[in-house]
LOPASE-411574 format. One record per residue (C-alpha): residue in one letter; x, y, z. Coordinates in pm, 1 decimal, always signed. Example, Ala and Ser with C-alpha at 12.3 -4.5 7.8 and 13.67 -1.06 7.14 Angstrom:
% residues 2
a|+1230.0|-450.0|+780.0;
s|+1367.0|-106.0|+714.0;
END
This chain:
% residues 341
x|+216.7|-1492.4|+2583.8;
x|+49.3|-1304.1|+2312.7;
x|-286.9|-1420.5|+2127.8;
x|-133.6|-1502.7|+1797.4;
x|-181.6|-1881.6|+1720.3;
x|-12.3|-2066.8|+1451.9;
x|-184.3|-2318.4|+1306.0;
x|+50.5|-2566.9|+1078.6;
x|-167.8|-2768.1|+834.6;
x|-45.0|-3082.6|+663.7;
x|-148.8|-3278.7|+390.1;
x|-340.2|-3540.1|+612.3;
x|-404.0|-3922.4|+621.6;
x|-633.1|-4223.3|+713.1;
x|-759.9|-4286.6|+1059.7;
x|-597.8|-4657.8|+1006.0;
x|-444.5|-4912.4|+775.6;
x|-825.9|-5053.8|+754.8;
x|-982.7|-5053.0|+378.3;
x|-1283.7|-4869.2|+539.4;
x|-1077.8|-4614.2|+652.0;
x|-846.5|-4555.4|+334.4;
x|-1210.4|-4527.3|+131.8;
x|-1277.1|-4238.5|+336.9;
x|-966.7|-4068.3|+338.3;
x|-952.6|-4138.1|-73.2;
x|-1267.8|-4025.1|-137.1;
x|-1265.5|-3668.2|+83.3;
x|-889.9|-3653.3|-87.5;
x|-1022.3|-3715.3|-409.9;
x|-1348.9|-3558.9|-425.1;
x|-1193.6|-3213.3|-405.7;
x|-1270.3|-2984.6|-666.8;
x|-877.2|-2851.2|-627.2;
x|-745.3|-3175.8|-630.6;
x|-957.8|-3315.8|-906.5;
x|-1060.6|-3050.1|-1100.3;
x|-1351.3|-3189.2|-1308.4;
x|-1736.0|-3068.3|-1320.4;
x|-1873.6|-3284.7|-1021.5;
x|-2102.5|-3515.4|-1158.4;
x|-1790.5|-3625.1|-1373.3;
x|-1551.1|-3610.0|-1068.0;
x|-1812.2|-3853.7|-885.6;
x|-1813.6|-4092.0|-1150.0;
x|-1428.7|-4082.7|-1154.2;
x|-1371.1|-4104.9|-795.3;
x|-1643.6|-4371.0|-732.1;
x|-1443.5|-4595.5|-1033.5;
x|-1122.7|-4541.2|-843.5;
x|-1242.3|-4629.1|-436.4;
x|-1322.1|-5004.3|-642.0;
x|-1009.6|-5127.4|-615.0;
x|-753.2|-4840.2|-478.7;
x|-857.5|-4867.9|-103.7;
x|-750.1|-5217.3|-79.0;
x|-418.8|-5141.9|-270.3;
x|-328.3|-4848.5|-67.5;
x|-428.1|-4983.0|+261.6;
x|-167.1|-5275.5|+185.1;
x|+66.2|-4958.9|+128.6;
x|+24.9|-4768.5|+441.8;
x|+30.2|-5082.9|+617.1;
x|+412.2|-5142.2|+496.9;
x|+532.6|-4805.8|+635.9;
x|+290.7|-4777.0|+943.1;
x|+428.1|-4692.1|+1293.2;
x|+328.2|-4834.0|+1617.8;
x|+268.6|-4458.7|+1689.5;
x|+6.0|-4424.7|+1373.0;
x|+71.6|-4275.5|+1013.1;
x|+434.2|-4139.1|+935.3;
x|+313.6|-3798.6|+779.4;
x|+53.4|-3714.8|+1149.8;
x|+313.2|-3848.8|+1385.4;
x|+630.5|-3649.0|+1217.9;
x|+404.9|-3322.4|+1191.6;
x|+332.7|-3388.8|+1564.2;
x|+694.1|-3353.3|+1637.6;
x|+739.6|-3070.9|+1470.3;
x|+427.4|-2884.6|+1609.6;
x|+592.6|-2976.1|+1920.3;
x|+927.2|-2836.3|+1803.3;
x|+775.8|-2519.4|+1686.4;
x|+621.1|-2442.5|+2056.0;
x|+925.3|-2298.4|+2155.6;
x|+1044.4|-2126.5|+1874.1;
x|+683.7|-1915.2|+1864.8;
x|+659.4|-1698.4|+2122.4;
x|+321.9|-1545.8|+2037.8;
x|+111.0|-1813.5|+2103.4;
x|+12.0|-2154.1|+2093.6;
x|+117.9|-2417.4|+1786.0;
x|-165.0|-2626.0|+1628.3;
x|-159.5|-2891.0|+1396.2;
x|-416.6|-2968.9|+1137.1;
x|-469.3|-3194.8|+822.1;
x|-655.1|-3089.8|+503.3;
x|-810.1|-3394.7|+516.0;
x|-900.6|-3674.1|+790.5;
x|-856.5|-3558.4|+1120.3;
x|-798.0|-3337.5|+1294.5;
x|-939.9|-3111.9|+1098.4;
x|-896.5|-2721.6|+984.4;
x|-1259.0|-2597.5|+1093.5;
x|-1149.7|-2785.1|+1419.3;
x|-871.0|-2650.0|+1509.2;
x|-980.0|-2295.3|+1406.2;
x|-1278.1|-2309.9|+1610.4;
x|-1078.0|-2426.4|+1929.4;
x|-837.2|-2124.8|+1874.8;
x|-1108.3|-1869.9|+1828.8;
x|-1300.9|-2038.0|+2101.6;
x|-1004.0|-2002.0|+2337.2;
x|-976.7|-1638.4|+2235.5;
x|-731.6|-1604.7|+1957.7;
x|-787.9|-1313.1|+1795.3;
x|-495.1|-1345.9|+1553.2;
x|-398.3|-1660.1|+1358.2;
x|-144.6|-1753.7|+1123.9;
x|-216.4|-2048.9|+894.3;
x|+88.1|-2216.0|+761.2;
x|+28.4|-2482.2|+474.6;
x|+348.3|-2714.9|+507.9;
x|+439.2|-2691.9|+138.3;
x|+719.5|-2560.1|-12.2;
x|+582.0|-2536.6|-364.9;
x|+231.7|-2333.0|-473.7;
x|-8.9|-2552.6|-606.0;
x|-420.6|-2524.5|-596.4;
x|-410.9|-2901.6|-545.0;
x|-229.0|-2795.6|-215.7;
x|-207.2|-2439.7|-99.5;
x|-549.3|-2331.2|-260.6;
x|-753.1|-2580.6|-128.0;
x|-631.1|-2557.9|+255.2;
x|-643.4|-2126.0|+196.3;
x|-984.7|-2188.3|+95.9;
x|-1095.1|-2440.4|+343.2;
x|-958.6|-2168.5|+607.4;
x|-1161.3|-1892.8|+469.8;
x|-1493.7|-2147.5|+445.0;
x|-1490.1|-2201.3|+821.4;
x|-1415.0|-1823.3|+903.2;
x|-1674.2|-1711.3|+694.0;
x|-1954.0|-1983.9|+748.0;
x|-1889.3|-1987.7|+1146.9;
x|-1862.0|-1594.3|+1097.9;
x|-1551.7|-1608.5|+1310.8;
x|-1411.0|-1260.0|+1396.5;
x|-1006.9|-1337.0|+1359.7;
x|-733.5|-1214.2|+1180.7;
x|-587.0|-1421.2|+933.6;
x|-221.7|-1438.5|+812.9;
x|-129.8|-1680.5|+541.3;
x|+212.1|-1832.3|+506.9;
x|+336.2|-1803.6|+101.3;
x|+510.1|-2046.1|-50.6;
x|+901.1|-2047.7|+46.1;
x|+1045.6|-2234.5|-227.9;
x|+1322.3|-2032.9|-309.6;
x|+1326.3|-1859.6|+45.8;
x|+1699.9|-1909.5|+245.1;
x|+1601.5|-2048.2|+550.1;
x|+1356.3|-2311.0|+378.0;
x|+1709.5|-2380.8|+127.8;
x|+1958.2|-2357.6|+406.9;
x|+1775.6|-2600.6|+636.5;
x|+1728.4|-2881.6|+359.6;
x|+2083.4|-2856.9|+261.3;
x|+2191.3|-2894.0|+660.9;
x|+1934.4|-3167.3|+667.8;
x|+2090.0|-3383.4|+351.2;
x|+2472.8|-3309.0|+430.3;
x|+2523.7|-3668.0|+628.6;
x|+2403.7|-3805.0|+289.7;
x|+2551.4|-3599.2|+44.3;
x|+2898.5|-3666.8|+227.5;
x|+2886.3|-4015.7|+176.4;
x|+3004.8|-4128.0|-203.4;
x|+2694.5|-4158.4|-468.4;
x|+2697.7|-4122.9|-839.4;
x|+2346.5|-3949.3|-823.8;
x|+2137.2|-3728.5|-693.4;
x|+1764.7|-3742.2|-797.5;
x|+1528.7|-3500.1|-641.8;
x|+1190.7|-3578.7|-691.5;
x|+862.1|-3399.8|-618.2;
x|+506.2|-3494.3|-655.4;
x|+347.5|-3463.2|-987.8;
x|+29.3|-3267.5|-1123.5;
x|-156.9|-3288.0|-1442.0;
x|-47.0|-3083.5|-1732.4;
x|-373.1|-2870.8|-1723.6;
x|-366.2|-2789.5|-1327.2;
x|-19.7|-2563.4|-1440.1;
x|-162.8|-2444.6|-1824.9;
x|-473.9|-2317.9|-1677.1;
x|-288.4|-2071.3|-1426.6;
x|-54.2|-1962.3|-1669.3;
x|-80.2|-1567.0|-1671.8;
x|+108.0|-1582.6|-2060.2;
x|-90.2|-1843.8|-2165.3;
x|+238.9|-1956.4|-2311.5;
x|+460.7|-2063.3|-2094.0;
x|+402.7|-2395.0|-1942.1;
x|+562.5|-2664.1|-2095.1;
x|+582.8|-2553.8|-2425.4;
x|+958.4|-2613.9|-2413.4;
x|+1278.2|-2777.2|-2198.7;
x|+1360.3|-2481.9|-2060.7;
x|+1036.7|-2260.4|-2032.4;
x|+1037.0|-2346.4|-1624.4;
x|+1416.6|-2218.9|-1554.5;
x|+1353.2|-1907.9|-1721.6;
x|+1014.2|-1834.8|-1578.8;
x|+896.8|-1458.3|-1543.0;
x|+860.2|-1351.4|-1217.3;
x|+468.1|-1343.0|-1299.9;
x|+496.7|-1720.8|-1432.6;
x|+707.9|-1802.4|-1164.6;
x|+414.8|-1678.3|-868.9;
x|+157.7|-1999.8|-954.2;
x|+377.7|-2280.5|-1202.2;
x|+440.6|-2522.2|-1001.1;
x|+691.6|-2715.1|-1184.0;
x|+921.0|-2380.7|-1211.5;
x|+904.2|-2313.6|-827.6;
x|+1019.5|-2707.3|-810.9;
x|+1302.6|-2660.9|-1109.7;
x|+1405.3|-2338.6|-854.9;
x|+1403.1|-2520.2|-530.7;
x|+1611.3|-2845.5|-686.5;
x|+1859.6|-2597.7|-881.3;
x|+1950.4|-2327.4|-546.6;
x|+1964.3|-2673.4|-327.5;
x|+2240.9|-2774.1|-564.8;
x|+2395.7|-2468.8|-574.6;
x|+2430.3|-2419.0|-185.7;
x|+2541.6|-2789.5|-159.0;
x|+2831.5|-2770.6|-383.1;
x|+2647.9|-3083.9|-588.9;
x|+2805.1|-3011.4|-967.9;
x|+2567.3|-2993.2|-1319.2;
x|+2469.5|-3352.2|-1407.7;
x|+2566.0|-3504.1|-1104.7;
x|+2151.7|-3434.6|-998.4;
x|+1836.7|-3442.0|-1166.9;
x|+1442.2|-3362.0|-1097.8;
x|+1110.6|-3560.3|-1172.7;
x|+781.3|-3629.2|-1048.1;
x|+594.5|-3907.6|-879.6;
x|+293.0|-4009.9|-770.9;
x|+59.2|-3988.4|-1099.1;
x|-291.9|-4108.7|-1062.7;
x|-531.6|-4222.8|-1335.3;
x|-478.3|-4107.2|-1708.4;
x|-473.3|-3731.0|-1787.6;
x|-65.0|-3650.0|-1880.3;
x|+92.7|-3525.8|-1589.2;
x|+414.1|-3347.1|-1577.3;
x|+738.1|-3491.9|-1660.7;
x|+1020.4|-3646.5|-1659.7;
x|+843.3|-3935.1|-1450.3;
x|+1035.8|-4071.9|-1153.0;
x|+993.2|-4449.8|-1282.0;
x|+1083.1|-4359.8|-1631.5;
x|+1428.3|-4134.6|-1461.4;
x|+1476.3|-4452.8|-1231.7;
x|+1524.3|-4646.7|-1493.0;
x|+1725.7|-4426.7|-1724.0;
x|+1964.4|-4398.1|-1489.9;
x|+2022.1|-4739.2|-1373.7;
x|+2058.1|-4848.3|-1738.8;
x|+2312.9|-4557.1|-1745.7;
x|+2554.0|-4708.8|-1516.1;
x|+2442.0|-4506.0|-1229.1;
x|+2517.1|-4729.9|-933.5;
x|+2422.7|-4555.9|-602.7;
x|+2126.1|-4318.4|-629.0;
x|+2018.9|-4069.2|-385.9;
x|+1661.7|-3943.7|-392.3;
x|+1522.7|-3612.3|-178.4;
x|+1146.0|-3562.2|-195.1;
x|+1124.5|-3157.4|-151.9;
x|+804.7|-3121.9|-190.7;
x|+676.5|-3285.3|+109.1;
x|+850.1|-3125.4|+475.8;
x|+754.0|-3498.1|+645.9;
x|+823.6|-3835.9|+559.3;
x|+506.0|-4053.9|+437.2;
x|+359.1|-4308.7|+194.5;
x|+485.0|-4104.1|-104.6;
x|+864.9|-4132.6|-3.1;
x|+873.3|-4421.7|+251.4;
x|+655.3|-4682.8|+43.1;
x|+693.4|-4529.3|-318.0;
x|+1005.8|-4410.5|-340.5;
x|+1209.2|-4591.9|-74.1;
x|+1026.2|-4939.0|-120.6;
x|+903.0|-4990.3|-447.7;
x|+1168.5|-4747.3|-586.6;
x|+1442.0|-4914.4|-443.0;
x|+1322.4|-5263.7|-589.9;
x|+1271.3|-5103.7|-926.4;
x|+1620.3|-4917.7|-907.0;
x|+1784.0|-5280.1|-880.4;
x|+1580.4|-5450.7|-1111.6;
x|+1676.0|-5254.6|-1357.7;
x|+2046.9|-5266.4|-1277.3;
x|+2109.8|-5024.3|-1020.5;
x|+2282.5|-5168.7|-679.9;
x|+2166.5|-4883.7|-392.9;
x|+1887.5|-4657.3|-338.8;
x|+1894.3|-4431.6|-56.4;
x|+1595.8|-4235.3|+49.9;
x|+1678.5|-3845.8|+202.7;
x|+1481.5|-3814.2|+509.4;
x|+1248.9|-3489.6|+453.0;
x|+1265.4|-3197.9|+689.9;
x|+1082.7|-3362.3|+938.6;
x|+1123.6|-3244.2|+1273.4;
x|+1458.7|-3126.7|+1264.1;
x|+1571.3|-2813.0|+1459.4;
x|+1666.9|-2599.3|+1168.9;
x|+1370.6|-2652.8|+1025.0;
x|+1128.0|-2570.6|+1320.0;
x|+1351.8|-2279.5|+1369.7;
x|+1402.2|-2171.4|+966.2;
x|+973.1|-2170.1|+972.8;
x|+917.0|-1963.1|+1280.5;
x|+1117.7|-1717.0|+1088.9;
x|+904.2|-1750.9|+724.2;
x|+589.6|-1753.7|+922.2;
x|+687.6|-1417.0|+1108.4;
x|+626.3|-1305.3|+774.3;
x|+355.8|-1438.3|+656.7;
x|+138.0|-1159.2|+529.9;
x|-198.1|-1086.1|+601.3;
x|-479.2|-1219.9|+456.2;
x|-701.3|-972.8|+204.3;
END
């Protein structure tokens, strides 16, 4: 065994269902500049208004799609850290969360502690966002540079449009996409409007029309996240034989009142039920592991809104997961993760 780590960071999640601990996890989540991106006297004020009444909402969510073992998203990204220790030879497999516990400077301090002289940090998401990748890049860099760490950092880019990412969602769906459905809906989490404007290198691309996103520059394409999403739904269908207009893309998840990106799940949901769609399918690919945002919003209160607005079946895609293919289809993409400048 070598002394190159991998360290696999996740989104993250409360401690419990408790209100107390959903407050924190909100308001670490929230109070990110890269998350929030508003002066911070502003983003305060914002956040503060929201932990009123959110925590007790959302705690009521994660309680409805809680495991015995603890929260969906930490115990699924277990399994896979546990999956990936035999597909990397090089070292050991950690697991972090950008927020909650356990944490990046953590886990990077135990692997430098232990020796590990070489580290690979792999943000678990398949699109680039600064809401996402950013922030956990960052936090990485803030603990190597504040702790003065001597290590070698190699940072895993977003694989949107990489094969093995593609190949092992399309295995992962097939028991699904074999059964008979009249739609396919693949929805990814949303972002506000300006978090995609602002990192526009043209200054003129983003969502200035329908189909500015599937013709994106390669420079456009690097940092707009709705194009690397429009990319990743449109070579999915393509490798799974799924024909034009039998699928769609949207986004979920909005929070608070700044125009996010569209179409919106709910509003697509709805659309196609009154359409005479029948049987949906919905895949989440911007999350690799199951949690609140597909098990309680989408397969929960989506399901109930898909039939109350005349739709009969709803069936949620598991994500990635743990699956083989997966664990094996990321050893791979992290082997090539560059290094860090």
């Amino acid at each position: 065994m070598t002394d190159h780590a991998l360290l696999l960071v996740n989104l993250g999640s409360p401690a419990s269902t408790s209100v107390a601990d959903v407050r924190s996890y909100l308001n670490q989540f929230l109070m990110d500049p890269y998350v929030i991106d508003l002066p911070w006297p502003v983003r305060r004020l914002l956040v503060s208004l929201i932990l009123i009444k959110r925590p007790g909402q959302s705690a009521h969510a994660y309680a409805s799609i809680w495991w015995e073992e603890g929260s969906p998203l930490v115990v699924l990204s277990r399994r896979l850290q546990q999956q990936m220790t035999s597909q990397w030879s090089h070292g050991p497999v950690e697991l972090a969360m950008r927020y909650g516990e356990p944490s990046i400077e953590t886990k990077l301090l135990q692997l430098v502690g232990a020796g590990h002289k070489r580290i690979t940090l792999a943000p678990l998401y398949p699109q680039f966002a600064d809401s996402t990748t950013t922030t956990v890049i960052e936090e990485a860099k803030r603990v190597i540079r504040e702790h003065k760490l001597d290590v070698q950092l190699s940072i895993l880019q977003p694989f949107y449009d990489q094969p093995e990412y593609l190949d092992a969602l399309v295995a992962s769906a097939q028991p699904h996409l074999q059964q008979d459905y009249d739609h396919l809906l693949l929805s990814f989490h949303g972002l506000p409007e300006r978090h995609l404007t602002k990192l526009d290198p043209t200054g003129s691309h983003c969502l200035k029309n329908a189909d500015c996103c599937k013709n994106a520059s390669p420079a456009v394409l690097a940092t707009c996240y709705r194009a690397q999403c429009i990319r990743t739904a449109s070579e999915f269908a393509r490798r799974a034989g799924i024909a034009d207009g039998k699928w769609s893309v949207s986004f979920q998840s909005r929070l608070g009142r700044a125009k996010w990106i569209e179409p919106y799940t709910e509003a697509r949901l709805d659309e196609l039920a009154k359409s005479g769609v029948k049987k949906i399918l919905v895949m989440c690919p911007a999350f690799v592991a199951d949690c609140i945002e597909t098990l309680e919003e989408i397969g929960d209160r989506g399901q109930e809104q898909f039939r109350e607005a005349g739709g009969e079946e709803l069936v949620l895609v598991p994500c990635l997961n743990d699956d083989p293919q997966w664990a094996k289809a990321l050893a791979t993409l992290c082997e090539r993760a560059p290094l860090a400048l």
